[in-house]
C-alpha positions as CSV (number, residue, x, y, z in Angstrom):
1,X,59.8,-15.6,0.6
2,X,59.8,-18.1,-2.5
3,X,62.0,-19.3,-4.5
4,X,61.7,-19.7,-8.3
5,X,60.4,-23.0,-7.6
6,X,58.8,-24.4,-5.0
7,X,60.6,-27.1,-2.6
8,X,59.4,-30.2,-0.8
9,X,60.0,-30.8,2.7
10,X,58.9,-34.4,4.1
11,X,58.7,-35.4,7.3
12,X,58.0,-39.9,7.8
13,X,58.4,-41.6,11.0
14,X,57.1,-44.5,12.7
15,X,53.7,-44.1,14.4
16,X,54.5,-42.4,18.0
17,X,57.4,-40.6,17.0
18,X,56.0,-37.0,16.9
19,X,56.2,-36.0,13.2
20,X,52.6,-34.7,12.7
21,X,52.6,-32.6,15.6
22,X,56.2,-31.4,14.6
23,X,54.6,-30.5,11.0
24,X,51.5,-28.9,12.4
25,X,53.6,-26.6,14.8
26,X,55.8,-25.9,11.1
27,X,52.2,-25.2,9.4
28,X,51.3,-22.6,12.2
29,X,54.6,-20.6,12.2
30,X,54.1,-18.0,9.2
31,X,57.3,-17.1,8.8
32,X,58.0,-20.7,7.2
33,X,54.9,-19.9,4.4
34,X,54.7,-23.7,4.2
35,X,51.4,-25.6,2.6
36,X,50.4,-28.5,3.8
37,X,49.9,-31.5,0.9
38,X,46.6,-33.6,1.7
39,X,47.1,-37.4,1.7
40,X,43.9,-39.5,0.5
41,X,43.6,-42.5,2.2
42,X,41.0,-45.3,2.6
43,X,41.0,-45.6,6.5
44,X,38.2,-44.5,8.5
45,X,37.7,-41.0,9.7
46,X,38.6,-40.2,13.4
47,X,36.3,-38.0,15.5
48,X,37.6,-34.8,14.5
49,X,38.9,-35.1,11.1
50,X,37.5,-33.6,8.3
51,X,38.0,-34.3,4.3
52,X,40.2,-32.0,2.3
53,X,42.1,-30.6,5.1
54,X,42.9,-33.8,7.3
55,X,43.1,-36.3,4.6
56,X,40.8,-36.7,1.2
57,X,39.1,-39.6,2.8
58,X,38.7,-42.8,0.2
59,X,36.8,-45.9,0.0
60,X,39.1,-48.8,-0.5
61,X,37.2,-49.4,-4.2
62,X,37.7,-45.5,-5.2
63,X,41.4,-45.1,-4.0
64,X,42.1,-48.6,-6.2
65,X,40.2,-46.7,-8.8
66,X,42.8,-43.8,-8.9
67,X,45.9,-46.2,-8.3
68,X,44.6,-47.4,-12.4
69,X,44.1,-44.0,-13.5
70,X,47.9,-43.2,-12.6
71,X,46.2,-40.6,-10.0
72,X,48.9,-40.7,-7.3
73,X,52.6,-39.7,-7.4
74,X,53.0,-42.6,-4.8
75,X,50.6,-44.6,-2.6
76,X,51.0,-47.8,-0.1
77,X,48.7,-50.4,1.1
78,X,50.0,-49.6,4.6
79,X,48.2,-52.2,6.8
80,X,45.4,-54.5,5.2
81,X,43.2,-52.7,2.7
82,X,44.3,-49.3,4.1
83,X,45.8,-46.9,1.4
84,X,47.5,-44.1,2.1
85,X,48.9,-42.0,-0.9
86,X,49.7,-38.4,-2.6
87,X,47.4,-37.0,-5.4
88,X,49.9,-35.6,-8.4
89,X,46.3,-33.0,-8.4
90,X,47.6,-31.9,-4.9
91,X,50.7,-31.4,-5.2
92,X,50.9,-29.6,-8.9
93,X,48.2,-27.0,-7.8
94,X,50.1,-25.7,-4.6
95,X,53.4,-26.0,-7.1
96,X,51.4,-23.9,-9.2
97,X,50.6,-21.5,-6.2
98,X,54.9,-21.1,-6.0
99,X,54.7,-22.7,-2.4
100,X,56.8,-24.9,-0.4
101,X,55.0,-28.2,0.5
102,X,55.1,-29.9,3.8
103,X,54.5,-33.5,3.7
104,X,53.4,-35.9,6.6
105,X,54.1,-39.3,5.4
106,X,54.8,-42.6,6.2
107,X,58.4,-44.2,5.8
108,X,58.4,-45.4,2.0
109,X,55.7,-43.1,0.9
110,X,58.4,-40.4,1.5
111,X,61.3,-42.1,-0.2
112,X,59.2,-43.0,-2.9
113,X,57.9,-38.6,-3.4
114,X,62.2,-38.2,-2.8
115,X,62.3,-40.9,-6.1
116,X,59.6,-38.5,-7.9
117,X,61.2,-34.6,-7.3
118,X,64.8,-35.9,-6.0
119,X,66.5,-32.2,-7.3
120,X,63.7,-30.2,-5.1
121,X,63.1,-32.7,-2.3
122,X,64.5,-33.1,1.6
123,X,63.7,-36.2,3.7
124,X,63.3,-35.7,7.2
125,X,63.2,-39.2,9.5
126,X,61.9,-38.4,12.7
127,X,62.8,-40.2,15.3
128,X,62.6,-41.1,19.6
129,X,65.4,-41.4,20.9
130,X,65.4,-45.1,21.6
131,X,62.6,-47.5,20.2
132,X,61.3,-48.0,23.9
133,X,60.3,-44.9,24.2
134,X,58.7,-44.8,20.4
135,X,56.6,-48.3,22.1
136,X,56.0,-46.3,25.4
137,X,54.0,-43.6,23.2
138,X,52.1,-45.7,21.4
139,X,50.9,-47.6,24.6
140,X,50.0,-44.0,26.1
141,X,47.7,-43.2,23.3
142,X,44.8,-45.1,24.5
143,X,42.9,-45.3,21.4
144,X,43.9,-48.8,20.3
145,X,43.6,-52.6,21.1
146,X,46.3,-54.7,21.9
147,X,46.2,-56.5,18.6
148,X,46.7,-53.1,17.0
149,X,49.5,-51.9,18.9
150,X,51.1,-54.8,18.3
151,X,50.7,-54.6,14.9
152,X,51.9,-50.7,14.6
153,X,54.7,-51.8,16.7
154,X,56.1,-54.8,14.3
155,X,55.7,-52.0,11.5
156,X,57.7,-49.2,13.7
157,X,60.7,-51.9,14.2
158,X,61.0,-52.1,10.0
159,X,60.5,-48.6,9.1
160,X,62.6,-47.7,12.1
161,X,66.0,-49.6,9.9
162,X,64.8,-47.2,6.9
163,X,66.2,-44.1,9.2
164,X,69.7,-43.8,7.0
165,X,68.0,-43.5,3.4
166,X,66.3,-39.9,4.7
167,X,68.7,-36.6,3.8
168,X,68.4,-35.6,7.9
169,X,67.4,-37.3,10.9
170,X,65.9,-35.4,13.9
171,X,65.9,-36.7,17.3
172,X,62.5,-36.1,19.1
173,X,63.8,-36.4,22.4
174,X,61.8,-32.9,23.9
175,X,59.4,-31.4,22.0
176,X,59.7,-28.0,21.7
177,X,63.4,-28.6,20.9
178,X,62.4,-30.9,18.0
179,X,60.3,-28.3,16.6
180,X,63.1,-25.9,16.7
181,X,65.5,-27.9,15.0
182,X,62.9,-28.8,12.2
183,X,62.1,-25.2,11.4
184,X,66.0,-24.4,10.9
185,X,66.3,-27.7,8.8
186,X,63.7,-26.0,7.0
187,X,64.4,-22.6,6.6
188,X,68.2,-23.8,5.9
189,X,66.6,-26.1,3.0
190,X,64.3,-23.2,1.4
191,X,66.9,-21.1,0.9
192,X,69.9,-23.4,-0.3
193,X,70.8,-24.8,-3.9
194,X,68.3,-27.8,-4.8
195,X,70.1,-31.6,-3.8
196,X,72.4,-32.9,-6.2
């Protein structure tokens, strides 16, 4: 199934657009063979999530810590003293293992990993198909205040004018569709030349 080398699919979006349950349905099809790359972060942990497979979960002080020791291929302070960045550890051991890496990132975090491997490296922005909808979605969760919606709203509006800088957008207008058209993005990338 490999190639020589391994490739590096990422998948950024605004909050509410779908991408990390597009990238989980990716991780759960095996005739992809994709590894998942573990963020750290310094936000809390939700009910449910567990360190090492979720995120590598961070206090502020020790993921500032590893921004000094040059620990991360790229990192953002996201919102206010929350970090959110990829460990070069991470990512060189499941090179190492000859896999292909699946990333779930946010907007610039996945420009900036493009920046790092740009020969071996395809940008996916996913995308609602109208920002109301994107707004909707976030309202539906339920697990945030007003203040906080707000908040990941303002930043969906900016990332959401970063949509041309990815390789290939894909429309998550219906799920399951979505999906599809991620795993032949995919399978189309794994098996082409690297991008010039």
């Amino acid at each position: 199934m490999n190639n020589s080398r391994g490739k590096l699919i990422v998948f950024s979006a605004p909050s509410g657009s779908g991408k990390t349950t597009i990238v989980k349905r990716l991780l759960e099809d095996p005739s992809l063979g994709l590894a998942f790359s573990v963020s750290a972060t310094s936000r809390p942990k939700r009910p449910g999530e567990i360190h090492g497979k979720d995120y590598y979960f961070l206090t502020p002080d020790e993921f500032r810590r590893k921004i000094e020791e040059d620990a991360f291929i790229e990192w953002e302070e996201v919102y206010p003293g929350k970090f959110y960045g990829t460990l070069k550890s991470e990512v060189e051991r499941l090179l190492r293992e000859g896999k292909h890496i699946v990333f779930d990132m946010d907007v610039v975090g996945g420009l900036n990993l493009k920046r790092y491997f740009p020969q071996y490296t395809m940008t996916v922005f996913v995308q609602a198909p109208e920002f109301a909808v994107l707004e909707q979605r976030l309202r539906a969760r339920a697990t945030e205040d007003e203040d906080t919606i707000r908040e990941r709203i303002a930043k969906a509006k900016r990332e959401w004018q970063f949509a041309p800088r990815f390789d290939r957008i894909l429309i998550n207008d219906d799920l399951d569709k979505a999906v599809a058209r991620a795993k032949a993005l995919v399978k189309a990338f794994i098996y082409e030349k690297p991008i010039r």
